[in-house]
C-alpha positions as YAML, in Angstrom:
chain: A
units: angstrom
residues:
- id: 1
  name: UNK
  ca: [-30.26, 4.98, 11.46]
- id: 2
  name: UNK
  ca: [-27.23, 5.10, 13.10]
- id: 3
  name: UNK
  ca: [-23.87, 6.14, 10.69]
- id: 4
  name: UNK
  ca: [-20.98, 3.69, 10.45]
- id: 5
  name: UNK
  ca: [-17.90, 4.55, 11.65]
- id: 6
  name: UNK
  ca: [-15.29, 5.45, 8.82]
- id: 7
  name: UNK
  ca: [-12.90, 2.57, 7.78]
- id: 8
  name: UNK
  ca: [-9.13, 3.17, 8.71]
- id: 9
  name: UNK
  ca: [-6.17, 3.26, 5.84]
- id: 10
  name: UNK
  ca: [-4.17, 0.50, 5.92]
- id: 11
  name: UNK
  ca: [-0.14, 0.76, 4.75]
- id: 12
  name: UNK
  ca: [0.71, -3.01, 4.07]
- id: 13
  name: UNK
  ca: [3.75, -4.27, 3.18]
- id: 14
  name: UNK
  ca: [3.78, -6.62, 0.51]
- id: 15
  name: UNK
  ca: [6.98, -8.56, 0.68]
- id: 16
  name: UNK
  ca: [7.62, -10.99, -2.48]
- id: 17
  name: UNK
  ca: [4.64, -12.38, -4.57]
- id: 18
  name: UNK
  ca: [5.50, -15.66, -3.49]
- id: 19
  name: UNK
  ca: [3.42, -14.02, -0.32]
- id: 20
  name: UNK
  ca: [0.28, -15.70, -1.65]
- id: 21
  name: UNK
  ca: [1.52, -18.99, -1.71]
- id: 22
  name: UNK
  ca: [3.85, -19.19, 1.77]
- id: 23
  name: UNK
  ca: [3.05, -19.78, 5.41]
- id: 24
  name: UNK
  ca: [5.05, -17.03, 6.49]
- id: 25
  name: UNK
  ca: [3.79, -14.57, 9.71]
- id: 26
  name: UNK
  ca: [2.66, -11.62, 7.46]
- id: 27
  name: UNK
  ca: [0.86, -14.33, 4.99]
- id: 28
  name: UNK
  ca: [-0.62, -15.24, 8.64]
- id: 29
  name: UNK
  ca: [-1.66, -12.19, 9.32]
- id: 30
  name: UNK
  ca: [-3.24, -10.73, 6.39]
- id: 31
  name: UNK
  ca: [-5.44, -13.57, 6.04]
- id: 32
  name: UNK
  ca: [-6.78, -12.42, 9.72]
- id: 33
  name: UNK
  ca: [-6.60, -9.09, 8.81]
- id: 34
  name: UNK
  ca: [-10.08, -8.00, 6.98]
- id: 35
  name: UNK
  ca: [-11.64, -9.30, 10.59]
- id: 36
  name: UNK
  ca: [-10.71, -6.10, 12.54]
- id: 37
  name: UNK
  ca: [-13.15, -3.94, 10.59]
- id: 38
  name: UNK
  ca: [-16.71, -4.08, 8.32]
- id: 39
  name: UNK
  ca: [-16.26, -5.66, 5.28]
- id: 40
  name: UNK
  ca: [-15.98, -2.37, 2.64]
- id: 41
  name: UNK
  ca: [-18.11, -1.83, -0.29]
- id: 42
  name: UNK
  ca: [-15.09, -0.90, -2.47]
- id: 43
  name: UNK
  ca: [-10.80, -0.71, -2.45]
- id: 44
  name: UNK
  ca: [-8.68, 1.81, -3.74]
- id: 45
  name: UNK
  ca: [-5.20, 0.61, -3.32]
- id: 46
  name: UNK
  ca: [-2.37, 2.70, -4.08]
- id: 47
  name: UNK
  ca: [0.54, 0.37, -5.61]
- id: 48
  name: UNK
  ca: [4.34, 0.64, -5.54]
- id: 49
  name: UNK
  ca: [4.38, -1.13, -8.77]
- id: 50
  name: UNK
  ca: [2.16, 1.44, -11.08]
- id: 51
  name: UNK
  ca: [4.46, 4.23, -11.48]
- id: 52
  name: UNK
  ca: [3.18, 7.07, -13.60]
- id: 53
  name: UNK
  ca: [4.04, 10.76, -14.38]
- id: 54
  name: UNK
  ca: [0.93, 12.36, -13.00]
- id: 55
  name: UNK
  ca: [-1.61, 10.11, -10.80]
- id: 56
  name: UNK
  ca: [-3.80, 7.38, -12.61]
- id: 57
  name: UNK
  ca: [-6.42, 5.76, -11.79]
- id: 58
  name: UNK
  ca: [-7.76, 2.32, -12.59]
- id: 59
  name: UNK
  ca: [-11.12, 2.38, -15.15]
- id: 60
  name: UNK
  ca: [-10.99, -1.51, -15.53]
- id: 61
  name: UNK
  ca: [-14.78, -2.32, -15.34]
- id: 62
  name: UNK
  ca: [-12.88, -6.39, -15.74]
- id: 63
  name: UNK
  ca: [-9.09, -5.84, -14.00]
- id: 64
  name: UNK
  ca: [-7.06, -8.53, -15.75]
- id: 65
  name: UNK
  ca: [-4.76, -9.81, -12.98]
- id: 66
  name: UNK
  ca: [-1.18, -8.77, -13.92]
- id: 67
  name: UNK
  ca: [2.20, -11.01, -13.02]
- id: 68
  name: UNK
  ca: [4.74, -8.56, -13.21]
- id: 69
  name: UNK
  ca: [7.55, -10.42, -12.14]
- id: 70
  name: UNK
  ca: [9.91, -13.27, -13.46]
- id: 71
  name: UNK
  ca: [11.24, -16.75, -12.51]
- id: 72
  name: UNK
  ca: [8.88, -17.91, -10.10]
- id: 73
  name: UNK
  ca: [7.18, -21.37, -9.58]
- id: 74
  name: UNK
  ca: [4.58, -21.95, -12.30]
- id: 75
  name: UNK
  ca: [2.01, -21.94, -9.58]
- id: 76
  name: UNK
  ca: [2.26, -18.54, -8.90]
- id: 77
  name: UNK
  ca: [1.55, -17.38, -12.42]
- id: 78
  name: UNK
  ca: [-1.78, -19.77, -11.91]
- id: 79
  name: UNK
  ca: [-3.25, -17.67, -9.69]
- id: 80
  name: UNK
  ca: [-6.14, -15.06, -10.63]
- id: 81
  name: UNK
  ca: [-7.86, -12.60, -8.69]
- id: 82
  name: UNK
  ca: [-10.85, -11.70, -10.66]
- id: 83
  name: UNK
  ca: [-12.63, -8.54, -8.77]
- id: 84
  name: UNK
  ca: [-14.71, -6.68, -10.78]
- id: 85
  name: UNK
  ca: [-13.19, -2.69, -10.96]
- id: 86
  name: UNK
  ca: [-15.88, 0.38, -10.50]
- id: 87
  name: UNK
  ca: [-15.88, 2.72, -13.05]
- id: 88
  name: UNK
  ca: [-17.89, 5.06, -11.68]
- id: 89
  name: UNK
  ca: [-15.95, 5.04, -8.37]
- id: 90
  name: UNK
  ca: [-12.61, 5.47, -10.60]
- id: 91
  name: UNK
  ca: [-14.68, 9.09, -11.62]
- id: 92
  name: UNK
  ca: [-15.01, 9.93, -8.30]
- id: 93
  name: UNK
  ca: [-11.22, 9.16, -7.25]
- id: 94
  name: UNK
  ca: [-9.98, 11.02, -10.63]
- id: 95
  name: UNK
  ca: [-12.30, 13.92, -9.40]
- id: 96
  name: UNK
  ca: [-11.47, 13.82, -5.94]
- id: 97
  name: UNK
  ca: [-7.38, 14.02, -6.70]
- id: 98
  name: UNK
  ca: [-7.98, 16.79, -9.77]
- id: 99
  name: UNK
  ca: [-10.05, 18.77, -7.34]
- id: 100
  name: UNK
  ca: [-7.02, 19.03, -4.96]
- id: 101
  name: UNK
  ca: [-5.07, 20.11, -7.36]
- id: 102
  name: UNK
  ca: [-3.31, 17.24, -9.32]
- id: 103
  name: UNK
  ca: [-3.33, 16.33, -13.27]
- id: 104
  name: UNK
  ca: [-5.18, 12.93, -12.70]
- id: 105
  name: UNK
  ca: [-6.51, 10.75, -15.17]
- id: 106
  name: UNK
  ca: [-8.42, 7.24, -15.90]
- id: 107
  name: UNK
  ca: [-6.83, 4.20, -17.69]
- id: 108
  name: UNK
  ca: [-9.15, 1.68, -18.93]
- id: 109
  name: UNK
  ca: [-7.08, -0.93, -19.64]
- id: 110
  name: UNK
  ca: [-5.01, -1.16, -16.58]
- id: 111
  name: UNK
  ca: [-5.22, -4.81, -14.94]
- id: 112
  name: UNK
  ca: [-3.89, -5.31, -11.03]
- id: 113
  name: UNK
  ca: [-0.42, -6.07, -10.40]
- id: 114
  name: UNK
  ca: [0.84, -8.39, -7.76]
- id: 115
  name: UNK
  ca: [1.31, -5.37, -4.91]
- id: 116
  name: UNK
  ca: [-2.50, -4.92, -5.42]
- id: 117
  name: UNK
  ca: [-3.83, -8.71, -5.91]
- id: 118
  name: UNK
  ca: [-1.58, -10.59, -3.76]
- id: 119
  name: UNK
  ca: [-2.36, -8.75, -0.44]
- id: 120
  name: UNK
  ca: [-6.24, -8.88, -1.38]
- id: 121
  name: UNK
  ca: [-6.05, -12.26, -2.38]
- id: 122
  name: UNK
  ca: [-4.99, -13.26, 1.17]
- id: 123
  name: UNK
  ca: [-7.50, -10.53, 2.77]
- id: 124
  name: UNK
  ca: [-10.88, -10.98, 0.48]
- id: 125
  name: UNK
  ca: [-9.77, -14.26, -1.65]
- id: 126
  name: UNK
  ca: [-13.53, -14.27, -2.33]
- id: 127
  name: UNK
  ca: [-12.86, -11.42, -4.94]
- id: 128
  name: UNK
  ca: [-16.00, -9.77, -4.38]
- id: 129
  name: UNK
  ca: [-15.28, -6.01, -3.89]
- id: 130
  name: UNK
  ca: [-14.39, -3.52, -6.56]
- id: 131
  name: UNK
  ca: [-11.05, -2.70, -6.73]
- id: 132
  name: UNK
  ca: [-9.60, 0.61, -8.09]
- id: 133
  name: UNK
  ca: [-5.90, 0.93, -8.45]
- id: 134
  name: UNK
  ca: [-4.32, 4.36, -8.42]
- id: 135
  name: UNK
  ca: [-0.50, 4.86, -9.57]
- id: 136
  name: UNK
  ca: [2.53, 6.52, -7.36]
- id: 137
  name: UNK
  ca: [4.88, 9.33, -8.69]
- id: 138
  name: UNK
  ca: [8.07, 8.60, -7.63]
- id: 139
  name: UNK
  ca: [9.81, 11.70, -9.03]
- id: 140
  name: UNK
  ca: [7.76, 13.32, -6.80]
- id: 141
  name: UNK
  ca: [8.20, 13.35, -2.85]
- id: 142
  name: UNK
  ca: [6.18, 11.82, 0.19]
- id: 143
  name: UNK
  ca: [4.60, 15.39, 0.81]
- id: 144
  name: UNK
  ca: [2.77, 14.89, -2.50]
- id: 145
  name: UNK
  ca: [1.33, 11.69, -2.24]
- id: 146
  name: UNK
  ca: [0.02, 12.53, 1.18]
- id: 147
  name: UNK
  ca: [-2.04, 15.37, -0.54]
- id: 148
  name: UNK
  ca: [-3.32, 12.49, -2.92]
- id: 149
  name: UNK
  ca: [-4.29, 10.38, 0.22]
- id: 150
  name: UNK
  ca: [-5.87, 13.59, 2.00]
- id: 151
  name: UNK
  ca: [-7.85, 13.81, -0.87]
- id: 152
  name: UNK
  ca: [-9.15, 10.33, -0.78]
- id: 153
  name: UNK
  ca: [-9.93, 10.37, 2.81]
- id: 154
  name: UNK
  ca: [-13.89, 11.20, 2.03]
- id: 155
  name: UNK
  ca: [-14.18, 7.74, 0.87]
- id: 156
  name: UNK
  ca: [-13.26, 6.61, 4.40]
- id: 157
  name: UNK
  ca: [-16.76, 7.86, 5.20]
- id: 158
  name: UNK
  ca: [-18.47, 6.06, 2.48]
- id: 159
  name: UNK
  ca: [-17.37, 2.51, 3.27]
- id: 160
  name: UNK
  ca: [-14.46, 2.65, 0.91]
- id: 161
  name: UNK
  ca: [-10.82, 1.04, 2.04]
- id: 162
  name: UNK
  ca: [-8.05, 2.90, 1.35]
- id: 163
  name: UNK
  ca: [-4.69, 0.78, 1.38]
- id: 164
  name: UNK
  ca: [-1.05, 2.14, 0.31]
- id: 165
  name: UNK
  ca: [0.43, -1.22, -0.69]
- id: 166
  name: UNK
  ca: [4.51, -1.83, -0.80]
- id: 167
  name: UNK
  ca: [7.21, -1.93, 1.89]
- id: 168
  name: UNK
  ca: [8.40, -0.33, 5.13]
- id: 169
  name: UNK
  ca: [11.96, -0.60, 4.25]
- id: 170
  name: UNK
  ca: [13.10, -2.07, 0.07]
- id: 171
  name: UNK
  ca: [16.38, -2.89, -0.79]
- id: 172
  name: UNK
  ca: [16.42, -5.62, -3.11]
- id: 173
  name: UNK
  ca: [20.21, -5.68, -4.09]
- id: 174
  name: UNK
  ca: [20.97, -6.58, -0.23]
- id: 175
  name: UNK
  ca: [17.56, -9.06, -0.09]
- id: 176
  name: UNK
  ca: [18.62, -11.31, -3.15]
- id: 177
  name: UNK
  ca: [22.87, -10.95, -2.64]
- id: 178
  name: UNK
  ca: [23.44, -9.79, 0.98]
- id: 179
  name: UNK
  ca: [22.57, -13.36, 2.87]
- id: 180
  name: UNK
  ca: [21.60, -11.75, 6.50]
- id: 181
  name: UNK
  ca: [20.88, -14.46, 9.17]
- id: 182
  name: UNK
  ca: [19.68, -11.47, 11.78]
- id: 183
  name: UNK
  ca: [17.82, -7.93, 10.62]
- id: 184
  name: UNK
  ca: [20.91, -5.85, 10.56]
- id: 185
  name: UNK
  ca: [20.62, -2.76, 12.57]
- id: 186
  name: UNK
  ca: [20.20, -0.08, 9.02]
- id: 187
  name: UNK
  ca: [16.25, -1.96, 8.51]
- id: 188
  name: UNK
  ca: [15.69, -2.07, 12.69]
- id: 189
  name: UNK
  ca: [16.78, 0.99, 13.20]
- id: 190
  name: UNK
  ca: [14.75, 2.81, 9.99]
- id: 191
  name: UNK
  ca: [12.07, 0.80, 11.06]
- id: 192
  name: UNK
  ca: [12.07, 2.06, 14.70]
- id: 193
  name: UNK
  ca: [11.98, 5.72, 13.65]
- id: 194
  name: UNK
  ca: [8.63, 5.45, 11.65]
- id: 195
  name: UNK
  ca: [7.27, 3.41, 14.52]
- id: 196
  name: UNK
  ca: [8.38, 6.27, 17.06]
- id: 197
  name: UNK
  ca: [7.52, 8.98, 14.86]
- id: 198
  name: UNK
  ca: [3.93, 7.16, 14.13]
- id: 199
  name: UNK
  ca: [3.71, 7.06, 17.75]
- id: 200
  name: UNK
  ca: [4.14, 10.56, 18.75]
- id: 201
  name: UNK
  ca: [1.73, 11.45, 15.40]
- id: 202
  name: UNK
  ca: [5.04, 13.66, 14.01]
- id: 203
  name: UNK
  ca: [3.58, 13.49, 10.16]
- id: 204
  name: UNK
  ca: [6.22, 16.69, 9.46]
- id: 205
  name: UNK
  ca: [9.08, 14.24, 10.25]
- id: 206
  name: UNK
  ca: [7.67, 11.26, 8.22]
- id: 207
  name: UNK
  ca: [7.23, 13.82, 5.44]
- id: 208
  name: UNK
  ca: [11.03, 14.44, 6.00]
- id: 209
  name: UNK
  ca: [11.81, 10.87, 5.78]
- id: 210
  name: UNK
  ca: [14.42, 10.98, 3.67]
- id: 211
  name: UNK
  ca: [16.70, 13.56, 5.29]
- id: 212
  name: UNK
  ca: [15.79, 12.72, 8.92]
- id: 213
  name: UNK
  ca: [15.39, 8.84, 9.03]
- id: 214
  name: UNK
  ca: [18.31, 6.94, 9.67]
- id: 215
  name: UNK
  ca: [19.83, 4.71, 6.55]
- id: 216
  name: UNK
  ca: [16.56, 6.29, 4.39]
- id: 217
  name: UNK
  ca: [18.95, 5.88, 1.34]
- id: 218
  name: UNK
  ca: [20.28, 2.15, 2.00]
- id: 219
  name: UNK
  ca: [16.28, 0.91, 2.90]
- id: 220
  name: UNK
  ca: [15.11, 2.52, -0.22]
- id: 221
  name: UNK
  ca: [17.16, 3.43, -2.97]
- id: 222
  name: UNK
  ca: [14.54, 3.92, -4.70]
- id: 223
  name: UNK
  ca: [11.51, 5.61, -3.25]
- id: 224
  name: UNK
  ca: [8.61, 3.70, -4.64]
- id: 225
  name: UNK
  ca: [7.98, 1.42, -2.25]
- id: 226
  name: UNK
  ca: [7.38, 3.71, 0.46]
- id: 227
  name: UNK
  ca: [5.37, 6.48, -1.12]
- id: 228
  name: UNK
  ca: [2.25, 4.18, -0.56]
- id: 229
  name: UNK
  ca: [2.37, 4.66, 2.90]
- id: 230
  name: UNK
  ca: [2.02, 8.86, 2.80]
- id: 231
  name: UNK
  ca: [-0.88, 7.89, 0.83]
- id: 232
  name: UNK
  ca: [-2.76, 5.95, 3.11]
- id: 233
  name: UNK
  ca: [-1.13, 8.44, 6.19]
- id: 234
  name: UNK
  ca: [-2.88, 11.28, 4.21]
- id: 235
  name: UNK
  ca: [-6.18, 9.40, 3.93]
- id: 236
  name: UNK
  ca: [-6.11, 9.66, 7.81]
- id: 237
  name: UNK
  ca: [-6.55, 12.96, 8.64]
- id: 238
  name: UNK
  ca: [-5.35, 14.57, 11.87]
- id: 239
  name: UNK
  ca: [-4.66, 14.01, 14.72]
- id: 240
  name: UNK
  ca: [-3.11, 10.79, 13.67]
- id: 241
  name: UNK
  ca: [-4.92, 8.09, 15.12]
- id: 242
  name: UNK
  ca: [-2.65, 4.36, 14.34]
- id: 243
  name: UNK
  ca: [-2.37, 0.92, 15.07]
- id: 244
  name: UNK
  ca: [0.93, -0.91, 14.17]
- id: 245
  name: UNK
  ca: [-0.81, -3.73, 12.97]
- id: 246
  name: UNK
  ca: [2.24, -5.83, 11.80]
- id: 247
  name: UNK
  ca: [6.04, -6.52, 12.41]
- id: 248
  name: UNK
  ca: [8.35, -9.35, 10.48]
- id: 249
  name: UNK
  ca: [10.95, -9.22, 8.20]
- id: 250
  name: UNK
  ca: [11.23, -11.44, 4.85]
- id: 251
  name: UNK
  ca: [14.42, -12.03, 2.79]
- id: 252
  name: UNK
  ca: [16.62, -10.77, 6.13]
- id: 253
  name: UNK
  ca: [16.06, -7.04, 4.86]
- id: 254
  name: UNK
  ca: [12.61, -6.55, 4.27]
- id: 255
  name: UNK
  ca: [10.50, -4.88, 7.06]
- id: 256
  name: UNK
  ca: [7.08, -5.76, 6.69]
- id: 257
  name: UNK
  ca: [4.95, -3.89, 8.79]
- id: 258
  name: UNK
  ca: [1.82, -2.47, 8.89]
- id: 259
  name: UNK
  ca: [-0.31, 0.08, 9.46]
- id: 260
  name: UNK
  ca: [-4.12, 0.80, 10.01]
- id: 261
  name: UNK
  ca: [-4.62, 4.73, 10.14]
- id: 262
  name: UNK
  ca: [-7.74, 6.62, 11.80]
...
């Protein structure tokens, strides 16, 4: 019987929830997505919008979708994705990530937030594969979360998805106020170095994002959003094998690309 090839991890930027509902080229695209490899048995999606002190995973046997976010069109809050969580896959993940290490633990009651379900929604809107979510630390650096993801990367083998979920570049304050016709060159040129630096497989740079990137601080003044991405860059292993899967920008700031790894 001949093995399956592992799945890649997938970094996928998520953009605003309104992403479900729009026509926009990343909407485009990750309904195409889930095409370019076997459908998985299970997710585990690391989210930019579960931050926790130590890592946590989802025990949710019955996620409750969660809309965690305000003043949006009524349809938006209509929406449900109703995949069934794994508990006994959350075990493994908490074992996995204590094994290498790390304080990790299981909360039962989490639900998925919209950096989790709104992606999937566009990718599996069937809703038929468990879903584990597992929290980010952001007082901790990108170094650390790629240890999380190379702890994952087993799953890879076993049919499981791995997919960091938030955004390539995350400045808010300049999204919602700064009114950009064009990408201005601080998201490009950020952008260009992870591309480059993807490219060339230099994982010690991208560890070193945030003194060697250009404008690291104006993208993301906060570091949440990116930290998915060392997880699903850890999940890869090495030599870095990637596809740059997506490029657009929403709200004039907002890179949203993507990434398959391995």
């Amino acid at each position: 019987m001949l093995k399956m090839p592992a799945l890649p991890s997938l970094f996928i930027s998520h953009g605003s929830p309104m992403l479900a509902l729009e026509d926009a080229p990343t909407t485009v695209f990750l309904r195409r997505l889930s095409s370019q490899f076997p459908k998985p048995r299970a997710i585990v999606v690391a989210s930019a919008h579960w931050e926790t002190d130590e890592p946590m995973v989802m025990g949710a046997t019955h996620p409750e979708t969660i809309h965690d976010f305000q003043g949006f069109p009524k349809e938006l809050y209509a929406l449900r994705y109703p995949a069934p969580g794994d508990s006994a896959l959350a075990g493994r993940v908490q074992s996995l990530i204590s094994n290498a290490g790390f304080k990790a633990s299981i909360d039962s009651r989490r639900g998925l937030d919209h950096g989790a379900w709104n992606p999937l929604l566009l990718m599996y809107p069937a809703a038929d594969i468990p879903v584990i979510e597992l929290s980010v630390q952001p007082q901790h650096d990108a170094r650390w979360h790629y240890r999380v993801g190379e702890a994952l990367a087993p799953l890879r083998e076993e049919n499981i998805l791995i997919v960091g979920t938030g955004n390539l570049t995350h400045n808010l304050r300049e999204a919602f106020h700064g009114h950009y016709v064009q990408t201005p060159a601080w998201v490009s040129d950020f952008a260009q170095w992870v591309e480059e630096r993807v490219r060339q497989g230099n994982i010690e740079s991208l560890l070193d994002w945030e003194r060697l990137a250009p404008y690291a601080k104006q993208n993301h003044p906060t570091p949440e959003h990116f930290l998915p991405f060392f997880v699903a860059l850890g999940a890869a292993g090495t030599p870095l094998q990637a596809k740059h899967l997506n490029e657009d920008t929403a709200m004039g700031v907002l890179a949203m690309d993507a990434y398959s790894f391995g």
